[in-house]
C-alpha positions as CSV (number, residue, x, y, z in Angstrom):
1,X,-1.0,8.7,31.0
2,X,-0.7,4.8,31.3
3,X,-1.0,1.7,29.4
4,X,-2.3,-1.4,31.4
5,X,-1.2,-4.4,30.1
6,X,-4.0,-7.2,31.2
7,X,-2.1,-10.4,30.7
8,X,0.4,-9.2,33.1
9,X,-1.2,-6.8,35.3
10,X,1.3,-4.1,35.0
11,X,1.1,-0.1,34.5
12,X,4.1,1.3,32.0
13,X,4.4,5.1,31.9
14,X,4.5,6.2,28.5
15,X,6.9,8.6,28.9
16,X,9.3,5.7,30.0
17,X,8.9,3.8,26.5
18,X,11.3,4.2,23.9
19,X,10.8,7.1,21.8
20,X,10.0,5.2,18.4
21,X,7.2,3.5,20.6
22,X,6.0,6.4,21.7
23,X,5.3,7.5,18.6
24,X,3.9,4.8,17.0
25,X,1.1,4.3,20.0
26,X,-0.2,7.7,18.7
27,X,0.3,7.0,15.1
28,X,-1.5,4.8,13.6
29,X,-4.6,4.6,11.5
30,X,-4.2,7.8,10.2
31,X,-1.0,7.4,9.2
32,X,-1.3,4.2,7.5
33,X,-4.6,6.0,5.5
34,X,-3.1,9.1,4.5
35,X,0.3,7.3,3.5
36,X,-2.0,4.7,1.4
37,X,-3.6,7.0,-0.5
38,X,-0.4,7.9,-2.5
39,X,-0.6,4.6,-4.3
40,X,0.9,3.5,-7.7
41,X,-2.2,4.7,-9.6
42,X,-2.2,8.1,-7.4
43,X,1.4,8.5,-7.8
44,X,0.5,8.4,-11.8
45,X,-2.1,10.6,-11.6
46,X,0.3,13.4,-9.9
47,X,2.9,12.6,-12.2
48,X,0.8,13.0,-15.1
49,X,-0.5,17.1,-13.0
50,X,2.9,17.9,-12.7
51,X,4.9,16.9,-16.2
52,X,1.3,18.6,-18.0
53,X,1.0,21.9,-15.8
54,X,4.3,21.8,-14.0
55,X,4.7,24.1,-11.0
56,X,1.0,26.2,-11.6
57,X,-1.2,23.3,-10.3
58,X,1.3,22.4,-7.2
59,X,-1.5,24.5,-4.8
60,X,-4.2,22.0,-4.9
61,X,-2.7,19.9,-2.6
62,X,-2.7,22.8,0.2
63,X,-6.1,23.5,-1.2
64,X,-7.5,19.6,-0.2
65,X,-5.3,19.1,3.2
66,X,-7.6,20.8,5.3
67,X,-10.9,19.4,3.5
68,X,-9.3,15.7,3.2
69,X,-8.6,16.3,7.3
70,X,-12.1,17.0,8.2
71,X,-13.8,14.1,6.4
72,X,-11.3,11.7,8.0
73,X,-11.2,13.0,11.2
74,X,-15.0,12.3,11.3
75,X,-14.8,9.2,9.9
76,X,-12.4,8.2,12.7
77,X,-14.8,9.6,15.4
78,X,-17.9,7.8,14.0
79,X,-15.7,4.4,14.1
80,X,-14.1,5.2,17.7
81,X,-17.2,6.7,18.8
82,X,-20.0,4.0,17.8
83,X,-17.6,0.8,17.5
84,X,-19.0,0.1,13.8
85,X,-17.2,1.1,10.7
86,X,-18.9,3.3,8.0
87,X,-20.7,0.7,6.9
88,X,-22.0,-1.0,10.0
89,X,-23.1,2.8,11.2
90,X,-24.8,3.2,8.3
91,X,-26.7,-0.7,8.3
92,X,-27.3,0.4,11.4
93,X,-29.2,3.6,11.0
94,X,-30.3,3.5,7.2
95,X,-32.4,1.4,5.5
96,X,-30.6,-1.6,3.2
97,X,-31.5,0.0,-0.4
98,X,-29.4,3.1,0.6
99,X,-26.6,1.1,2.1
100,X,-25.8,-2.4,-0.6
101,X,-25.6,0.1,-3.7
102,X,-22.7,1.7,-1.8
103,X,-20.6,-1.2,-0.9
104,X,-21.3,-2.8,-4.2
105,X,-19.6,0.6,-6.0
106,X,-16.7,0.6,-3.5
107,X,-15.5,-3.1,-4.0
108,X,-16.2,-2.6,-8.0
109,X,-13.7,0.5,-7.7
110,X,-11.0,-1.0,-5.0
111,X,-10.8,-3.9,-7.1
112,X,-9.8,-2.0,-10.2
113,X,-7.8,0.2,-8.3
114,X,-6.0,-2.9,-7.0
115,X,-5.9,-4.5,-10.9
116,X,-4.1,-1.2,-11.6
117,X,-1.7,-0.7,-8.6
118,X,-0.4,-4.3,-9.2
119,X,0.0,-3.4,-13.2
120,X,2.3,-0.6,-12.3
121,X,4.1,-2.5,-9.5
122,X,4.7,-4.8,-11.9
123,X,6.0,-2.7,-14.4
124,X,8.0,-0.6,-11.6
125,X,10.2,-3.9,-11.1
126,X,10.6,-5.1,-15.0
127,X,12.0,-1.2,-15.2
128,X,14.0,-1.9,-11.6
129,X,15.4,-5.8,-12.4
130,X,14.1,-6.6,-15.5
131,X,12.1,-10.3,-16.0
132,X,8.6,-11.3,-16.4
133,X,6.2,-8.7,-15.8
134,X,3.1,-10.9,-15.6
135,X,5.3,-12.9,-12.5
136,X,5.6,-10.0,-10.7
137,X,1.8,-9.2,-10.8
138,X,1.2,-12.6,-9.6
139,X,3.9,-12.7,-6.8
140,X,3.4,-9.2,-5.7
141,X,-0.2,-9.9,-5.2
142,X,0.2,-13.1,-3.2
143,X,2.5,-11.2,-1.0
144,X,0.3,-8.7,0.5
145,X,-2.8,-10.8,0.6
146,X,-0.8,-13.3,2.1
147,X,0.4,-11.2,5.0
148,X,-3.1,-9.7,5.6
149,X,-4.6,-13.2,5.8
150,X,-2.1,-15.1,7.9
151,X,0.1,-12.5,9.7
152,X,-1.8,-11.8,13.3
153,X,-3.2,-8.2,13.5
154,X,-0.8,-7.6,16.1
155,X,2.0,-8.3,14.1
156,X,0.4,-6.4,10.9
157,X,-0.5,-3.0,12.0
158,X,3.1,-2.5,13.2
159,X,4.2,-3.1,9.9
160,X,2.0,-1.2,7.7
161,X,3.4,1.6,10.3
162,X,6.9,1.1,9.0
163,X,6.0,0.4,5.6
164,X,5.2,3.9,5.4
165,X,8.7,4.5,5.8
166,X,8.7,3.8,1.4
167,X,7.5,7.5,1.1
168,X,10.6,8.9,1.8
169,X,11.6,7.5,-1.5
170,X,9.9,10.7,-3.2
171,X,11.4,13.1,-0.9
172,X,15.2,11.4,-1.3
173,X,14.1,11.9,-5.1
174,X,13.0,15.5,-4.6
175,X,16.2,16.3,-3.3
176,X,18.3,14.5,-5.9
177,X,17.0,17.0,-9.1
178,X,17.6,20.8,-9.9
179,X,14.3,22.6,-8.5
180,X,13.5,26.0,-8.3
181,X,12.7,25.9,-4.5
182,X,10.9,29.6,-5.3
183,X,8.8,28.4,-8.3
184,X,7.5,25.5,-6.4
185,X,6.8,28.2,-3.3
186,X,5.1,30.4,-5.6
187,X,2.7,27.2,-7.4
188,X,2.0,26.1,-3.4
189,X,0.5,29.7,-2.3
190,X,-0.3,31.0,-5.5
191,X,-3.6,29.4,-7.4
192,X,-3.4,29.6,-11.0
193,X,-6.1,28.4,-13.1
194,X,-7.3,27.9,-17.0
195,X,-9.9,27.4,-19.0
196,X,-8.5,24.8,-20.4
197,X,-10.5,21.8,-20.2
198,X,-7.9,19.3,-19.6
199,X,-6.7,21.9,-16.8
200,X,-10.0,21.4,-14.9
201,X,-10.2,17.1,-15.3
202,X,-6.7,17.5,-14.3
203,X,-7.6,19.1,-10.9
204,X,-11.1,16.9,-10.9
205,X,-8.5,13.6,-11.0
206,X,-6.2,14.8,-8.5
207,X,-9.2,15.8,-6.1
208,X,-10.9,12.3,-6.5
209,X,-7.4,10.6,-6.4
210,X,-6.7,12.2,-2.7
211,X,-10.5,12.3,-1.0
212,X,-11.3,8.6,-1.8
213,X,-14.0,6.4,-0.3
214,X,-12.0,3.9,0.5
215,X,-9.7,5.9,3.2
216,X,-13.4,7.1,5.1
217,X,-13.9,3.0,5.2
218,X,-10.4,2.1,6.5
219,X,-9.7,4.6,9.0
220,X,-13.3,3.9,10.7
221,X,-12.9,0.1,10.5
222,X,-9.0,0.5,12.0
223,X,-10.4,2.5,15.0
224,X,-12.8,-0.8,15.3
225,X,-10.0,-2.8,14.9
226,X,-7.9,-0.8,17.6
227,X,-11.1,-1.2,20.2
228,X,-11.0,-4.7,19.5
229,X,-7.2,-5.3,20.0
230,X,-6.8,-3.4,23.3
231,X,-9.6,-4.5,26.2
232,X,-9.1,-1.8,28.2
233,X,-10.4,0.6,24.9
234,X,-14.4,0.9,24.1
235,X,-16.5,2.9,22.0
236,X,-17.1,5.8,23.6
237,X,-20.8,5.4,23.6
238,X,-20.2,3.0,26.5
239,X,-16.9,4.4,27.7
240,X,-17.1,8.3,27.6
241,X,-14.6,9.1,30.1
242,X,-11.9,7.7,27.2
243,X,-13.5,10.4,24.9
244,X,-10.9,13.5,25.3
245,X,-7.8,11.7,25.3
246,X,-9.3,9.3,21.7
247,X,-10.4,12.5,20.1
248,X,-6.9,14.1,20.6
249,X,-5.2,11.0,19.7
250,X,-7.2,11.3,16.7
251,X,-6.7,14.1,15.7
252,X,-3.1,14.2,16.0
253,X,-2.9,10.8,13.9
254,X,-5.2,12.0,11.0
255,X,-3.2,15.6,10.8
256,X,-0.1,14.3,10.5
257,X,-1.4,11.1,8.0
258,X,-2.5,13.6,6.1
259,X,-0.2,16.0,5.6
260,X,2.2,13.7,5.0
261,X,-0.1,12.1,1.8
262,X,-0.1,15.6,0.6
263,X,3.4,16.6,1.0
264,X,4.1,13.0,-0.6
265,X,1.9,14.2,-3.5
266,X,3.5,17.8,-3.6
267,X,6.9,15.8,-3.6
268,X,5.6,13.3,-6.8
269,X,3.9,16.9,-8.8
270,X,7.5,19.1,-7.8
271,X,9.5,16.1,-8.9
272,X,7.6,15.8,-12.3
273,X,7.0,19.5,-13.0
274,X,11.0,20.3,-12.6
275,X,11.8,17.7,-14.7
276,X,9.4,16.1,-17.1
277,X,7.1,19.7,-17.6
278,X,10.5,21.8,-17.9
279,X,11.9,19.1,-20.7
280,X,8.6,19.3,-22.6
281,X,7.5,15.8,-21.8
282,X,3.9,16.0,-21.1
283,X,1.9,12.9,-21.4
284,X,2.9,10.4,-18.7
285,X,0.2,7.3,-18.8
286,X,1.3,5.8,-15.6
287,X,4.0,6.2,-12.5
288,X,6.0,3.7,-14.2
289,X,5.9,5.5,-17.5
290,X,7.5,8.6,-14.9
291,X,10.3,6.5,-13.4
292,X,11.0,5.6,-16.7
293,X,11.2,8.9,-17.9
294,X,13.0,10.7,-15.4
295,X,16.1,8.6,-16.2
296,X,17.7,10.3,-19.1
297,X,16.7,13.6,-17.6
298,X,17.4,13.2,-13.7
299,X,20.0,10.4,-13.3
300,X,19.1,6.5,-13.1
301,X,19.7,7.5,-9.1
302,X,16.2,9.6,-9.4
303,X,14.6,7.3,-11.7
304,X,15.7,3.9,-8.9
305,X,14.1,6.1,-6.0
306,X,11.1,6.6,-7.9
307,X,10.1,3.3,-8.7
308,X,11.2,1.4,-5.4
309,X,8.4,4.2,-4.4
310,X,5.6,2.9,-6.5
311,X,6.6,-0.6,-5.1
312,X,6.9,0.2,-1.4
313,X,3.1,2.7,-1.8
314,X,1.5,-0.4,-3.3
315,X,2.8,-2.3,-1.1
316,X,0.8,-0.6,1.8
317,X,-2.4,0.5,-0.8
318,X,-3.2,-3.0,-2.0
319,X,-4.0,-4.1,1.5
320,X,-5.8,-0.6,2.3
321,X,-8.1,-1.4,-0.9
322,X,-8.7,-4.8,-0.5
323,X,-9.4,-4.3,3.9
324,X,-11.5,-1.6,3.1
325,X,-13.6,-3.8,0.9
326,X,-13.8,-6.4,2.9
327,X,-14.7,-4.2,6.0
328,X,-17.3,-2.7,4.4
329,X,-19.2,-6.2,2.8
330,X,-18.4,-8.0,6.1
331,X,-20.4,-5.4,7.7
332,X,-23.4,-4.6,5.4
333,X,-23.7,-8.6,5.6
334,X,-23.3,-9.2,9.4
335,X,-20.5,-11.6,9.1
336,X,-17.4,-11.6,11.5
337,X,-15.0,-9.3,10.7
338,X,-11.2,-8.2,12.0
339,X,-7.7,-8.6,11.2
340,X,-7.7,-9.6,14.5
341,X,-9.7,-12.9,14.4
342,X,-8.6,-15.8,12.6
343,X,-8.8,-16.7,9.1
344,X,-11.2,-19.8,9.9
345,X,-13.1,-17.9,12.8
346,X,-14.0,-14.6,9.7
347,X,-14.0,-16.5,6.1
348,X,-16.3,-14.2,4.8
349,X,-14.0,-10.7,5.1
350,X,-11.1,-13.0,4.4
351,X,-12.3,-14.7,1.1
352,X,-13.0,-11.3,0.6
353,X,-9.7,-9.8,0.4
354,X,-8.7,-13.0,-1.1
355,X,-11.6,-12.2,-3.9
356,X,-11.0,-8.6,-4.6
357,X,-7.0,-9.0,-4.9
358,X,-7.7,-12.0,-7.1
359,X,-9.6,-10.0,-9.4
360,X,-7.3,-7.2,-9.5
361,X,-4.9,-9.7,-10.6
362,X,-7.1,-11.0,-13.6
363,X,-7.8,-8.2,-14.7
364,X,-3.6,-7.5,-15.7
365,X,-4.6,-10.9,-18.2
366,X,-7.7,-9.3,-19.5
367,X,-7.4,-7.2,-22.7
368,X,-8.7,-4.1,-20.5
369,X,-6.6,-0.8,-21.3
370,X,-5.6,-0.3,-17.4
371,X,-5.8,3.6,-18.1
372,X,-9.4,3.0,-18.8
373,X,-9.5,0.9,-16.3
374,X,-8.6,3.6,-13.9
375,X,-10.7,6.1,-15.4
376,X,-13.3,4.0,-14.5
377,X,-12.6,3.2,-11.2
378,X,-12.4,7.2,-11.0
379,X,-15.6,7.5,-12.3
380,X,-17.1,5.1,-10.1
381,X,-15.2,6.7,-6.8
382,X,-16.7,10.3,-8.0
383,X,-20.3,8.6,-7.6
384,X,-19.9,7.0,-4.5
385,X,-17.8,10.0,-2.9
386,X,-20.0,12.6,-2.3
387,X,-23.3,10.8,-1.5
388,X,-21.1,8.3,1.5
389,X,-19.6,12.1,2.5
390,X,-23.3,13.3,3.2
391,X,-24.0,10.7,4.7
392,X,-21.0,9.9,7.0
393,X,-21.3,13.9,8.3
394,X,-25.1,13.3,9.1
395,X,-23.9,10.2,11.2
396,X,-21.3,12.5,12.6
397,X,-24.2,15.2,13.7
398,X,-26.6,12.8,14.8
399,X,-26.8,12.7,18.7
400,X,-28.7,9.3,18.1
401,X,-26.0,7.7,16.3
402,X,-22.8,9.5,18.1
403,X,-24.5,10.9,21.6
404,X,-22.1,13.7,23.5
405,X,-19.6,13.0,20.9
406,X,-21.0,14.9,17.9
407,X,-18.7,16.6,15.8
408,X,-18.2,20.7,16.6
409,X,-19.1,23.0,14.0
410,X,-15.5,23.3,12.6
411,X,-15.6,20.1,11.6
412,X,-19.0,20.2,10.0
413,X,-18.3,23.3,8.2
414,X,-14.9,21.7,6.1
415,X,-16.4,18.5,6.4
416,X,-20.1,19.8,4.6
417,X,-17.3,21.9,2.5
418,X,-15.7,18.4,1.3
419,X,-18.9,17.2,0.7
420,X,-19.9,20.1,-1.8
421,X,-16.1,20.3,-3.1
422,X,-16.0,16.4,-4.4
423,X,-19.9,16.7,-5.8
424,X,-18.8,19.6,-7.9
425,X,-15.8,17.9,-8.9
426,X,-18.0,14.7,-10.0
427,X,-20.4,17.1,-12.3
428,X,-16.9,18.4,-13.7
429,X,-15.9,15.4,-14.7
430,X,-19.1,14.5,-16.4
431,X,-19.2,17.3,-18.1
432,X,-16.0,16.9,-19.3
433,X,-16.5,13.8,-20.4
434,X,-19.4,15.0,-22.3
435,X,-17.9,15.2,-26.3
């Protein structure tokens, strides 16, 4: 297998490339997807799992891997595939009234979900350094739209790469704490349920926290992003003959992203359920409220590890959110679009990103309770999540839309599986909402 470089007219073996490049040429955006969608306001909804049910509700994370690996596997393929994201498949092929609602609901939800990552960087470095909070909100969120708007793609992707790396901050924590290695074995491959209302929103939250719309946009709009940065790649519409090797590469990229978000996530609920849920602390508001906590019970070590964590995840989500966004407005709207292109060349998908992390911002300085603000943008995420499922795996099994390159029926059967999985998780949460 080669790589042709076209500005130099050369052919380098892969297998002659250093091994950390090697790796990250098959890695990429499924790594970056699965590895955002631990972010600050994640990491305090598995928190909050694991200090109120400890170890018993540690198996929905193997439950979700394989269903959370079939919907973005497919929404890889229909980016890679057609050479539009979800939303530029779906402009494509649907009619407007079905498509604006859609993108109106994700930026609504991004942007609170950025509002509330930022809150709980923020109050992840007042707990780390002390100081201002509200100047942390502000600086943390000029940082990563800063680096999305004027750092070249080629420079960017790369990064987000090795900002994964922060993950390992809830695995060094893991290892730092007394665990019962068997308990957390038995939690993983046992299921234990209740009847327990807050049991079932619990497991509702923690569904809709790890299948999120935002990841189908992003990993479709990256493999758009990766046709567009490498000429000798095409969709595979016009290039079919690249089809077996992309699908592999693919596939390998989304298994791995994604079990490394749900090991991440096992790592966060262990971490909590071991500590917090063993001391009889139960009610953890935010991942900040659980860094602070684990300190008199783990060691200030743990409770350090944990918050550079929430810092380091939002650091990679924030982007995620606000791309995603902007990917999918850019398209429903026709404008120019890419990390790749200049800011001046694309100042609609730019202002954009600008917009929606501006907003998350504000909203820190609005008298909004950010856990109802979260709630919200989970509510909002349950009703576009199952409808842009159904309709991403029709795309998927449409030989109009995605020609010799449909999906195989192990895909559609976890992917349709997803699809009914996160609609009944959406009626849950009604109902529970329902006094």
């Amino acid at each position: 297998m080669v790589l042709r470089d076209a500005r130099r007219n050369r052919v380098t073996r892969l297998d002659k490339l250093p091994i950390h490049k090697r790796i990250l040429g098959v890695l990429g955006p499924g790594l970056i997807t699965g590895a955002s969608d631990d972010d600050p306001s994640g990491i305090g909804t598995y928190s909050q799992a694991g200090a109120q049910f400890g170890f018993g509700i540690c198996w929905i994370m193997l439950f979700s891997y394989p269903l959370m690996v079939a919907i973005q596997e497919t929404s890889a393929r229909v980016g890679r595939t057609t050479g539009h994201g979800i939303a530029g498949a779906i402009r494509a092929h649907y009619p407007g009234w079905l498509l604006h609602p859609v993108v109106t609901l994700l930026f609504l939800a991004n942007t609170i979900n950025i509002g509330a990552d930022l809150s709980a960087m923020g109050d992840a470095v007042q707990l780390l350094i002390g100081g201002p909070r509200a100047v942390y909100v502000v600086l943390l969120a000029a940082l990563c739209a800063g680096l999305q708007i004027f750092v070249s793609y080629a420079r960017y992707a790369p990064l987000l790469k090795w900002m994964t790396l922060s993950l390992f901050a809830y695995f060094a924590t893991l290892m730092v704490i007394k665990l019962d290695w068997l308990e957390l074995a038995r939690g993983v491959l046992v299921p234990s349920f209740s009847s327990d209302a807050e049991f079932w929103t619990t497991v509702v939250a923690v569904l809709g926290t790890t299948i999120s719309p935002y990841l189908f946009f992003w990993q479709a709009a990256q493999e758009c992003e990766d046709i567009r940065a490498h000429p000798e790649r095409q969709a595979l519409r016009q290039a079919p003959r690249q089809g077996a090797a992309a699908i592999d590469r693919i596939r390998a990229d989304t298994y791995f992203g994604m079990a490394v978000s749900n090991l991440v996530a096992l790592a966060i609920i262990a971490t909590t359920a071991a500590t917090l849920h063993a001391d009889g602390v139960r009610d953890i508001r935010t991942s900040a409220e659980a860094a602070a906590a684990l300190k008199p019970l783990a060691g200030d070590f743990a409770a350090t590890l944990f918050a550079l964590g929430i810092v380091g995840t939002g650091m990679l989500a924030i982007p995620v959110l606000a791309g995603s966004a902007a990917y999918a407005l850019a398209e429903a709207r026709g404008w120019p679009i890419g990390l790749a292109k200049q800011p001046r060349h694309a100042p609609g998908f730019y202002g954009t990103i600008a917009i929606a992390t501006m907003c998350g911002v504000l909203l820190n300085f609005l008298p909004v309770d950010p856990i109802r603000a979260l709630f919200l943008s989970a509510v909002v995420n349950g009703m576009v999540a199952a409808p842009v499922m159904a309709i991403i795996m029709l795309l998927a099994t449409s030989k109009r839309v995605m020609g010799r390159f449909v999906i195989g029926p192990g895909l559609q059967i976890f992917g349709w599986t997803a699809t009914a999985v996160m609609a009944a998780a959406t009626v849950a949460m009604f109902l529970a909402a329902v006094p």
